[in-house]
C-alpha positions in Angstrom: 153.8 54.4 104.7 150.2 55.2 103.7 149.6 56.2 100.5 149.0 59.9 99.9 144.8 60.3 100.9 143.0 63.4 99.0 142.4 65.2 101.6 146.4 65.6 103.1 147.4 66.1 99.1 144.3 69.0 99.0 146.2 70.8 101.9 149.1 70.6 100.6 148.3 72.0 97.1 146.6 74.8 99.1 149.7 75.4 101.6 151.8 75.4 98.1 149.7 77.9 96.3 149.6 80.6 99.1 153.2 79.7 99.5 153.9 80.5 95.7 151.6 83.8 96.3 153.0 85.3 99.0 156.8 85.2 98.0 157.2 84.3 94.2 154.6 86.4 92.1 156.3 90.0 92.9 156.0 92.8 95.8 152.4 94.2 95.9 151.0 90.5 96.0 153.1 89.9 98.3 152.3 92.8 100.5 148.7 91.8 99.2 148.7 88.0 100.8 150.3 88.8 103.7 147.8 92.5 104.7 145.1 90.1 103.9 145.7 86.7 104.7 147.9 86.5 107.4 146.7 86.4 111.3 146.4 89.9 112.9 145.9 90.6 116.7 142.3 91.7 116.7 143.2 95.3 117.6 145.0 95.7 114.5 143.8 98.1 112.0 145.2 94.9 109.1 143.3 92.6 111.1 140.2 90.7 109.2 138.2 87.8 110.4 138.9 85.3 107.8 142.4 84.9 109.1 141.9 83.0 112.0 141.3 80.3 108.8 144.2 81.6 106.2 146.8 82.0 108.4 147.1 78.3 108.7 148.1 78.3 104.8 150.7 81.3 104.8 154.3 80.5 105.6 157.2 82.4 106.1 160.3 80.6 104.4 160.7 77.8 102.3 161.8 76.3 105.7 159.0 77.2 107.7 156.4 75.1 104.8 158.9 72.5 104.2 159.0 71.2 107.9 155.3 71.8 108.1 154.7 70.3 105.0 157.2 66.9 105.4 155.2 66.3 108.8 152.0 66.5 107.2 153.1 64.6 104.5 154.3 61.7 106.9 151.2 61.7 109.8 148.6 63.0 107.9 147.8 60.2 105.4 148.0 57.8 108.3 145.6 59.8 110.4 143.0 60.4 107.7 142.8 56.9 106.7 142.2 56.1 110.3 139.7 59.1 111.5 137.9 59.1 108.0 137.9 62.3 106.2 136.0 64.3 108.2 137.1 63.3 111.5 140.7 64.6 109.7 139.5 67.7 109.0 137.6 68.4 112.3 140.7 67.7 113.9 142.8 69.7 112.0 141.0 72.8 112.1 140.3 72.6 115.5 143.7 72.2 116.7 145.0 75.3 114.5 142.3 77.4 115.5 143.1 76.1 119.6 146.5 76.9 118.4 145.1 80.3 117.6 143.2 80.6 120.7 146.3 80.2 123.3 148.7 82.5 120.9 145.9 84.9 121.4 145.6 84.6 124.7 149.1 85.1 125.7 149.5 88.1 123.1 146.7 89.6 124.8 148.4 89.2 128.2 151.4 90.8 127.0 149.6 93.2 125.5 147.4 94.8 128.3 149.7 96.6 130.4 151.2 98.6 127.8 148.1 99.8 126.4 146.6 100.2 129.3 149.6 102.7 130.2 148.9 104.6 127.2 145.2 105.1 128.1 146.2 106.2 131.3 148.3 108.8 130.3 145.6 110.5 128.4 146.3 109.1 124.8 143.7 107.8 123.2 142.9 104.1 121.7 143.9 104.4 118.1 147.0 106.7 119.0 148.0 104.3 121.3 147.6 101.1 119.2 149.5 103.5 116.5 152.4 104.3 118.4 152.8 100.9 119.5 152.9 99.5 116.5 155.3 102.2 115.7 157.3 101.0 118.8 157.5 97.3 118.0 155.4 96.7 121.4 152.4 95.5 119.4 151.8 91.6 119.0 153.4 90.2 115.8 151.6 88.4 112.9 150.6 84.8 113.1 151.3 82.5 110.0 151.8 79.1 109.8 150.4 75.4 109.8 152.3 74.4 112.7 149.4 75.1 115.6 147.1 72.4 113.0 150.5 70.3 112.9 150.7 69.9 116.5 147.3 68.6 116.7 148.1 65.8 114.2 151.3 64.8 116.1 149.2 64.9 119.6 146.3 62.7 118.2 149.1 60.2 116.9 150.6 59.9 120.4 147.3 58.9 122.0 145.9 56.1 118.6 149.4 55.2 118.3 151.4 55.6 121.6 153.9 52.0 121.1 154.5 53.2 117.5 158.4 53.3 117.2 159.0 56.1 114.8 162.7 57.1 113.3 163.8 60.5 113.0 166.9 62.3 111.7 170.3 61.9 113.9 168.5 59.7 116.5 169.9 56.1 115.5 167.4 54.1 117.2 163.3 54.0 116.7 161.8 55.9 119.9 158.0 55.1 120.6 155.4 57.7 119.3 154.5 58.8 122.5 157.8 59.8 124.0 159.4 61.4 121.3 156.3 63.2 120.8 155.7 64.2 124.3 159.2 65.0 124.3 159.0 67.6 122.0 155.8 69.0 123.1 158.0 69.4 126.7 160.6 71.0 124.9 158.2 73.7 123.1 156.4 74.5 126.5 160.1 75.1 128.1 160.6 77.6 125.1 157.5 79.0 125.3 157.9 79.4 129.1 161.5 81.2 129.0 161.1 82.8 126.0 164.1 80.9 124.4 164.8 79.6 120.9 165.7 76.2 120.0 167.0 78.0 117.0 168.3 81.8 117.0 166.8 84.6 115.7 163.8 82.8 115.0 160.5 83.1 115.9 158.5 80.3 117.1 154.7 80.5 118.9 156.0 78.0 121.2 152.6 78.6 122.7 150.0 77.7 119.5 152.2 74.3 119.2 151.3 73.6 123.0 147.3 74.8 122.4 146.8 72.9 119.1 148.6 69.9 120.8 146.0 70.0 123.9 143.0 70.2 121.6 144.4 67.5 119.2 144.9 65.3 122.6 141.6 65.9 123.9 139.6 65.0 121.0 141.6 62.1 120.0 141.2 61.1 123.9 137.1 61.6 123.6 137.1 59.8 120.1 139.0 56.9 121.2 137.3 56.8 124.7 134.2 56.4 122.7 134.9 53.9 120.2 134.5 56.9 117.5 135.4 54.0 114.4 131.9 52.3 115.1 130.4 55.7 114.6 132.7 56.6 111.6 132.3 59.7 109.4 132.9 59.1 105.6 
């Protein structure tokens, strides 16, 4: 394994510290970090534009950081060291915030008929975003490193598809990109049916599938284009 690079321990000391905010330093900054910091739909009267970038630090559970933290941990270094710092970051940002963009796009979906019911039947657009709130018909809060995550495991399948990597109660290597593609098949069949691989928790099956197209894309056009003569420091 790579050593630790700056860059992966940086995010992680960040991930930590809004982990440590948001569950351990009492109830108002609690409620504080997670008004403020988590992502809002857009029609939300908590909703601020600087969480389409914070969201991707706030977790849930010590679960929810640990798995998103471990994977990090394990592809991250490797990635960094081979994109170059920048190339990292650009990639990991961009697949949280594609991530962002699908989860958007498919609360938005849900969303519309609903309200649009509402406005039909006379009641204006702030009563209606009120009472469905009020009625749990209003898109959920988005938190979570896993849509940036999902970009780092896609961009690993295409620089390293032969790779045979070793997971937990699998006794035998499988290569990079079938294990990897296999879970990305898995998350779209969740996403799709609206099932949990585990119950009673929830899972934007559909930011793992848009940060893992964005991370395959620009790993694609980076290594289509020889990006490592054309490095970024």
């Amino acid at each position: 394994m790579d050593r630790i690079t700056d860059t992966v321990k940086t995010l992680l000391i960040i991930n930590v510290v809004f982990f440590i905010g948001s569950t351990f330093l009492g109830e108002e900054i609690k409620y504080f970090f997670y008004e403020y910091f988590v992502m809002y739909f857009p029609k939300h009267p908590y909703f601020k534009y600087w969480q389409i970038v914070t969201h991707m630090f706030m977790h849930g559970s010590p679960s929810h950081i640990f798995f998103n933290m471990f994977n990090l941990f394990m592809f991250g270094s490797i990635l960094e060291n081979h994109l170059g710092k920048q190339h990292f970051l650009f990639l990991y940002f961009s697949a949280g915030l594609g991530a962002l963009g699908l989860h958007l796009l498919i609360d938005y979906i849900n969303f519309l008929p609903t309200f649009e019911s509402y406005i039909q039947n006379g009641i204006s657009e702030q009563e209606a975003i009120k009472k469905m709130i009020i009625n749990e018909q209003f898109p959920g809060g988005m938190l979570g490193a896993s849509g940036a995550i999902a970009g780092l495991f896609a961009g690993f399948a295409v620089l390293f598809p032969n790779l045979p990597l070793q997971i937990l109660f699998i006794p035998f290597p499988i290569k990079a990109k079938y294990l990897i593609g296999g879970y990305f098949l898995l998350d779209l069949f969740f996403a799709i049916t609206g099932k949990s691989m585990f119950s009673g928790v929830n899972i934007a099956h559909w930011a793992h599938i848009g940060g893992a197209i964005v991370g395959f894309i620009i790993i694609w056009y980076w290594k289509k284009n020889s990006f490592n003569d054309k490095r970024w420091n």
